[in-house]
FIKOL-318673 format. One record per residue (C-alpha): residue in three letters; residue number from 1; x, y, z. Coordinates in Angstrom, 1 decimal, decimal comma, m for minus. Example, Ala and Ser with C-alpha at 12.3 -4.5 7.8 and 13.67 -1.06 7.14 Angstrom:
<pts>
> rest_nr_u_v_w
> ALA_1_12,3_m4,5_7,8
> SER_2_13,7_m1,1_7,1
</pts>
This chain:
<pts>
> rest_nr_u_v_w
> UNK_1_70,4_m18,0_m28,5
> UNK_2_66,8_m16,5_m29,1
> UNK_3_65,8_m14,4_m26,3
> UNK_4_62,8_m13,6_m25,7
> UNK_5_61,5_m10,2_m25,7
> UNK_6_58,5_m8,5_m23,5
> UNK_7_55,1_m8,5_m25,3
> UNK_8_54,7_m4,8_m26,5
> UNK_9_51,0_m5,2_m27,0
> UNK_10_48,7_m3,1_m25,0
> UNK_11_45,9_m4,8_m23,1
> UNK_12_42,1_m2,7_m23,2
> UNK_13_41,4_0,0_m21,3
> UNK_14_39,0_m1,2_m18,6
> UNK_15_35,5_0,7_m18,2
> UNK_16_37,0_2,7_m15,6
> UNK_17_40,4_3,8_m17,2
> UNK_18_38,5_5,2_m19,8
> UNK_19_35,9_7,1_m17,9
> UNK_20_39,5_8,1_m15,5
> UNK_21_41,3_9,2_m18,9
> UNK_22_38,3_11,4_m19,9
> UNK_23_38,5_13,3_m17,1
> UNK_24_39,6_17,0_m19,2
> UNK_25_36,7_16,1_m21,5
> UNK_26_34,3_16,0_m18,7
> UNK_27_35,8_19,0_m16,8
> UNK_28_35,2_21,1_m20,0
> UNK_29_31,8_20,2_m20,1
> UNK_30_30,6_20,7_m16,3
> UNK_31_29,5_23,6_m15,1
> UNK_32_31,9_24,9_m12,3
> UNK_33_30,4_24,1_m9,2
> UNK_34_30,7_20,1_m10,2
> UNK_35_34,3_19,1_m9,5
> UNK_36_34,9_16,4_m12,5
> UNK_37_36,2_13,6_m9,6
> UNK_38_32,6_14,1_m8,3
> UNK_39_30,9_13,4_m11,3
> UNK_40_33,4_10,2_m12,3
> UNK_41_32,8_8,5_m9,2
> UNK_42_28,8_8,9_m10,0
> UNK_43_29,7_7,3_m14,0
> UNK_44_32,0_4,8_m12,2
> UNK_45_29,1_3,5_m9,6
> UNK_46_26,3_4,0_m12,1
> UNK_47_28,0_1,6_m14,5
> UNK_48_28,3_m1,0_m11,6
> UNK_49_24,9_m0,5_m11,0
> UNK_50_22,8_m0,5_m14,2
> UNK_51_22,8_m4,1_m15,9
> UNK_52_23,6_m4,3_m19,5
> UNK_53_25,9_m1,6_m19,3
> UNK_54_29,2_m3,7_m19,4
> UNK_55_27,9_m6,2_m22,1
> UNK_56_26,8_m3,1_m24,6
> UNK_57_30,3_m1,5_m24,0
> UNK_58_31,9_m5,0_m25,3
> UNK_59_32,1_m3,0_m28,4
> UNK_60_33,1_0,0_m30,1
> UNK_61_30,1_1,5_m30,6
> UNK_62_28,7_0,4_m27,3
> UNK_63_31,8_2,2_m26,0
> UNK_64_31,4_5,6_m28,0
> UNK_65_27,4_5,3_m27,2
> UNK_66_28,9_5,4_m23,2
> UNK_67_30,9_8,2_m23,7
> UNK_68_28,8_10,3_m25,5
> UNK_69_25,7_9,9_m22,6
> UNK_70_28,6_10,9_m19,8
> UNK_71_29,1_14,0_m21,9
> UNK_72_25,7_14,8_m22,3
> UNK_73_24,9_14,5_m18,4
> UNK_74_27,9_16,9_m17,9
> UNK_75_26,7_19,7_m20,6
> UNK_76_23,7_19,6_m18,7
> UNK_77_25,6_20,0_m15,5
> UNK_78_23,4_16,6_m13,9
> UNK_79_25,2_13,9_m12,2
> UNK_80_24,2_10,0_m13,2
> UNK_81_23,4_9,3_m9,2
> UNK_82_20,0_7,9_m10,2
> UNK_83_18,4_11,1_m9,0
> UNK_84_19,5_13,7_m10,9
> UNK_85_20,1_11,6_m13,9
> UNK_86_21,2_7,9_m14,8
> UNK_87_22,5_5,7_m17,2
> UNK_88_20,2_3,2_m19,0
> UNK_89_20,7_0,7_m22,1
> UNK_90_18,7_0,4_m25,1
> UNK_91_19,5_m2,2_m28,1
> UNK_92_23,1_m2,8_m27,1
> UNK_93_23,8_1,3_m26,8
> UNK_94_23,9_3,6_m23,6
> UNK_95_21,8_6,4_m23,3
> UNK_96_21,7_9,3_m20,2
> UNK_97_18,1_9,9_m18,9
> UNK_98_17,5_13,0_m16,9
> UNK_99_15,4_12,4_m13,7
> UNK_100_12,6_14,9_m12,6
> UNK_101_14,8_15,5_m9,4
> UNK_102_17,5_17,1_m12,3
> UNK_103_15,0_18,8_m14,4
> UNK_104_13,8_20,4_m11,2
> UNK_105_17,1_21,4_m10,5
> UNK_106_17,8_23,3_m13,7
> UNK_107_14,5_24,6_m13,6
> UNK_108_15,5_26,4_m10,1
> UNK_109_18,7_27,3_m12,0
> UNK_110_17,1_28,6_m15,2
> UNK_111_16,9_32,3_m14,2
> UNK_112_12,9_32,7_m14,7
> UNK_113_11,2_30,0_m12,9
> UNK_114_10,5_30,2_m9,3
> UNK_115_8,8_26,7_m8,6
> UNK_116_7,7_24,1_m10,8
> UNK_117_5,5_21,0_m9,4
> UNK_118_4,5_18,0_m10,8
> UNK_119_2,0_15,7_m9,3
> UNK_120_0,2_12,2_m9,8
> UNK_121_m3,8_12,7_m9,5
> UNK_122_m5,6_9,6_m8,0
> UNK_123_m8,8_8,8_m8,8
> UNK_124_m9,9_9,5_m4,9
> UNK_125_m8,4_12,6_m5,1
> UNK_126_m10,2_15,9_m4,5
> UNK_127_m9,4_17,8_m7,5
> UNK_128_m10,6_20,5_m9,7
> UNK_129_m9,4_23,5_m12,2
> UNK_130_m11,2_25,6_m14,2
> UNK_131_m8,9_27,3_m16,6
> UNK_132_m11,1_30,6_m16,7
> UNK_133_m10,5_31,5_m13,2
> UNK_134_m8,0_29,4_m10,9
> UNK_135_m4,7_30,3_m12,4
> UNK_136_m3,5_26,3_m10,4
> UNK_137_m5,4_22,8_m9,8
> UNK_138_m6,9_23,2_m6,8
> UNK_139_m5,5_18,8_m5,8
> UNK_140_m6,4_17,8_m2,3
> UNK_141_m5,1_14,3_m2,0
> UNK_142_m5,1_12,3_1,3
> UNK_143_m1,6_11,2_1,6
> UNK_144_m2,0_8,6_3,6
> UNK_145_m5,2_7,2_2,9
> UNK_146_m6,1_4,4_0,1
> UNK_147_m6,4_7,1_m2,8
> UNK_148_m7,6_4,5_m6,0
> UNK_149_m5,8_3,8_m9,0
> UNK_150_m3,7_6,8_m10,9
> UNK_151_m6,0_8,7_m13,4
> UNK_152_m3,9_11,7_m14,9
> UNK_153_m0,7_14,1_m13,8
> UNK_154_m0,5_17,9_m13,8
> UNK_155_2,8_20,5_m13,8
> UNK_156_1,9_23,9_m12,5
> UNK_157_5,4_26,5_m13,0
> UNK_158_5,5_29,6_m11,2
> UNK_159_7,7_32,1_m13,2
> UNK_160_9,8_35,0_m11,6
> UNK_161_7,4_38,0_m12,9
> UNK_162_4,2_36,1_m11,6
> UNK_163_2,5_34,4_m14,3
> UNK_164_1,6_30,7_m14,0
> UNK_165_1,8_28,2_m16,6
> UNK_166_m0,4_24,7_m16,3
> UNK_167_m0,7_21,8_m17,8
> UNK_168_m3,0_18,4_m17,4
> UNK_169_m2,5_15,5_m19,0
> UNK_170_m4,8_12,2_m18,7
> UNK_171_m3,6_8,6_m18,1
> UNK_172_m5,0_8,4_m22,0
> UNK_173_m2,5_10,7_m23,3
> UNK_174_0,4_9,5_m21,0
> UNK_175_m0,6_6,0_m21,9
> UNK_176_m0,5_7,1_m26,0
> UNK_177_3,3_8,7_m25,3
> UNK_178_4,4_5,8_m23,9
> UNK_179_3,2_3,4_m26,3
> UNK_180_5,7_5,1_m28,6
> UNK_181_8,2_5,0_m25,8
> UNK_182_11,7_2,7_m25,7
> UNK_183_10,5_2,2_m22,2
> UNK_184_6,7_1,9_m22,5
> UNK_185_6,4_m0,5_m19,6
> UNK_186_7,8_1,8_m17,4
> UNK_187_4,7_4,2_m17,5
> UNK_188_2,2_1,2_m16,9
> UNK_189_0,9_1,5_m12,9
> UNK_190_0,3_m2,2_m12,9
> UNK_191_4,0_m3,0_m14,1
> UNK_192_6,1_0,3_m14,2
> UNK_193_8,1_0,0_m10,5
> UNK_194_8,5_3,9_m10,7
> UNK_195_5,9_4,9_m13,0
> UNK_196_5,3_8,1_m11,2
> UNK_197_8,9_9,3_m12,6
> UNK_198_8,1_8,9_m15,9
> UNK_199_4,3_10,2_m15,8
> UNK_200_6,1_13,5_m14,1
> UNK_201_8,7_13,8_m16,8
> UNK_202_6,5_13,6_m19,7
> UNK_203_4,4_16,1_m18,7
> UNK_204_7,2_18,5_m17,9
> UNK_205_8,5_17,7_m21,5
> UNK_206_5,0_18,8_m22,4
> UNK_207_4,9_21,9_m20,4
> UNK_208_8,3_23,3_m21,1
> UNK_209_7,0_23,7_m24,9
> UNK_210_5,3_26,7_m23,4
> UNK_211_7,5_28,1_m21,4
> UNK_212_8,4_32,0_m22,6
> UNK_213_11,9_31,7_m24,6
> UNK_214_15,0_33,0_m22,9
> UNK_215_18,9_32,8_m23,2
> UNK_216_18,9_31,8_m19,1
> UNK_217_16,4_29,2_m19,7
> UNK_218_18,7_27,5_m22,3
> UNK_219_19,9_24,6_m20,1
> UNK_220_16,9_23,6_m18,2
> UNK_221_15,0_23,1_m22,0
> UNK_222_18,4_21,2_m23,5
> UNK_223_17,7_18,7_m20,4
> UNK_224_14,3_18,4_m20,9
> UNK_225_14,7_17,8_m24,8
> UNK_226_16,7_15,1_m23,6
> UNK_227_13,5_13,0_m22,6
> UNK_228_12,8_12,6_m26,1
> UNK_229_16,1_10,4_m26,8
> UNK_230_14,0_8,0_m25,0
> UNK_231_11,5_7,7_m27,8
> UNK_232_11,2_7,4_m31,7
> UNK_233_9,0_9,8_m32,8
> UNK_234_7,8_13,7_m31,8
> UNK_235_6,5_13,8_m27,8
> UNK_236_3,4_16,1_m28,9
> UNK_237_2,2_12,9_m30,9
> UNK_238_0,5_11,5_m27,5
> UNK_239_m2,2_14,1_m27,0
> UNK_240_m2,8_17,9_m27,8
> UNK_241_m0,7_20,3_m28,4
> UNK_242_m2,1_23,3_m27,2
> UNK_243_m1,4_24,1_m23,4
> UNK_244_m3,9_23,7_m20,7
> UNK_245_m3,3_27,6_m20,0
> UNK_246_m1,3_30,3_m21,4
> UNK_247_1,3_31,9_m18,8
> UNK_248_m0,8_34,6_m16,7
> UNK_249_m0,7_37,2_m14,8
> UNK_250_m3,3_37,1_m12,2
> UNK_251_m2,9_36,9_m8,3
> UNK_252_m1,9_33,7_m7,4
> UNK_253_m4,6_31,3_m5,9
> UNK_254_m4,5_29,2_m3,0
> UNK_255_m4,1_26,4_m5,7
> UNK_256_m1,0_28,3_m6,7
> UNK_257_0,1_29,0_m3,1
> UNK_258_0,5_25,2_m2,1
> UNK_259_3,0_25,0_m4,9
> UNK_260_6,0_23,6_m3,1
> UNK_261_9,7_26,0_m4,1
> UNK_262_12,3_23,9_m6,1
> UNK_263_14,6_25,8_m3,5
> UNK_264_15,9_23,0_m1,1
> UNK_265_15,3_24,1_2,5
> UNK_266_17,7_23,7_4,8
> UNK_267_16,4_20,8_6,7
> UNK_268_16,1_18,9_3,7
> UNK_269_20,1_20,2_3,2
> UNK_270_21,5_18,7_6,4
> UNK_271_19,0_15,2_5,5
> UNK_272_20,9_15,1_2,0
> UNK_273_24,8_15,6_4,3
> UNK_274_23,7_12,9_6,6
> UNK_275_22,4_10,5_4,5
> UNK_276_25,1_9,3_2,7
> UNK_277_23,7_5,6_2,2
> UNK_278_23,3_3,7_m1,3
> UNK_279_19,8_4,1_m1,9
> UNK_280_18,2_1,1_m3,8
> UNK_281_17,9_1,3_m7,5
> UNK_282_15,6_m0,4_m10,6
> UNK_283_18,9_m2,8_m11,9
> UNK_284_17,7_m2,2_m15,3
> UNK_285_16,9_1,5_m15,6
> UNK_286_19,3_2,9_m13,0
> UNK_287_16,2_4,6_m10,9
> UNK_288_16,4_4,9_m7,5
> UNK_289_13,7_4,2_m5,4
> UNK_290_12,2_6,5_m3,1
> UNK_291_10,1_3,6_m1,3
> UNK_292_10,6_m0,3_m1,1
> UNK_293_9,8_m1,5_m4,8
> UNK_294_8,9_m5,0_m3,1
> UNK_295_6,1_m3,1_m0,9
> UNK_296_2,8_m2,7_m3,1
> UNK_297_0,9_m0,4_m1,0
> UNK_298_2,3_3,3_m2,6
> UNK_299_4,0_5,8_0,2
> UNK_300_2,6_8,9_1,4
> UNK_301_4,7_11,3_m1,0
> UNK_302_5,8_9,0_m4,2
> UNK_303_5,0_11,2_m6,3
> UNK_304_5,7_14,9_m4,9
</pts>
């Protein structure tokens, strides 16, 4: 009498049992203050959320590619919520994307930097700097007025012994970056549903260049370095090199003053407890929106 015997082959690990299983590798990475169940359940909804995700993990490669951007969001201590950071795909392989709202936060954890801005200027917008005496952009905008098409984006950083660092970029030179970008569409105001994240992070890429070296400041730059992932070639290759200003250490302006402090207040604490709602997201990229993306009038405060 044959008898027959249980199968002994394993079926595949889901999506999920393998993010589960690489829980220890996670928890090594992450900085202490991140419990590792915390940061799975952001991988296990960011993967639900992003399309492409489960079709480039139908292979091995597509698999490792997964793994490998969940461990690079946890060195850098960011969690893929589509704020901080998220998950995007690119020719069949995953990649992790840091968000401004992450960079800012390593910025505010960096040591040396005590605020760090980064702001769209429209072409109604009041705005001026001269580099020989304001040590900040001196940008006026009328938040809720009809303030013209985007024409340029600035970073100001404020660093912990007083100096200021600035730097302006032009639609030109974001427009030549992203033309050498994976995501070049992104950038384009006319087509771009969040451009105003991507015009903010390049020119933080750009400015962290000239940020005074230091051991504390060692995270915040790995994050930021991890824009250029995004891109095939060298970031400077979209405009000068030189920064708009060297760091200095004059009085601060009342340019400088308005800069806002990357240190959450508390009302903006008790919003971020209460508010425990899915925001809405780009499918594709894994962005979250901060206004309705089927609205085409821009909100007061996009792109602060």
């Amino acid at each position: 009498m044959t008898q027959n015997l249980p199968s002994t082959e394993k079926k595949p690990l889901t999506l999920r049992e393998r993010i589960e299983n690489a829980g220890p590798e996670f928890k090594k990475a992450l900085p202490g203050h991140i419990p590792v169940e915390k940061f799975i359940r952001t991988v296990q909804t960011a993967i639900t959320m992003t399309a492409g995700i489960a079709d480039a993990c139908n292979t091995p490669a597509g698999i490792q590619s997964l793994m490998t951007a969940c461990t690079k969001a946890a060195t850098d201590g960011l969690i893929l919520d589509g704020r901080e950071a998220a998950l995007v795909t690119f020719k069949g392989q995953v990649q992790y994307m840091p968000m401004v709202a992450g960079l800012m936060k390593k910025a505010r954890n960096s040591g040396d930097i005590s605020a760090i801005t980064a702001e769209i200027v429209y072409k109604d917008d009041p705005f001026s700097y001269n580099p020989a005496t304001d040590d900040a952009p001196d940008h006026r905008p009328d938040w809720f007025g009809n303030r013209g098409e985007p024409v340029g984006v600035y970073s100001v950083c404020r660093l912990k012994d007083g100096s200021t660092v600035v730097e302006i970029m032009s639609r030109k030179q974001v427009m030549n970056i992203a033309s050498q970008s994976r995501n070049s569409g992104q950038y384009d105001p006319n087509n771009g549903k969040n451009y105003g994240e991507w015009w903010r992070k390049t020119v933080i890429r750009r400015i962290s260049k000239y940020l005074p070296s230091s051991s504390d400041k060692d995270d915040f730059m790995r994050a930021v370095e991890r824009i250029d992932d995004g891109f095939d070639f060298d970031a400077t290759n979209g405009g000068p090199t030189e920064p708009t200003t060297q760091p200095t250490g004059k009085t601060r302006g009342a340019g400088a003053a308005k800069l806002k402090d990357v240190t959450p207040t508390q009302k903006q604490a008790e919003h971020h407890q209460t508010d425990q709602r899915q925001p809405d997201h780009d499918p594709e990229t894994g962005e979250v929106y901060d206004y309705d993306p089927e609205d085409s009038a821009r909100q007061p405060g996009d792109d602060i």
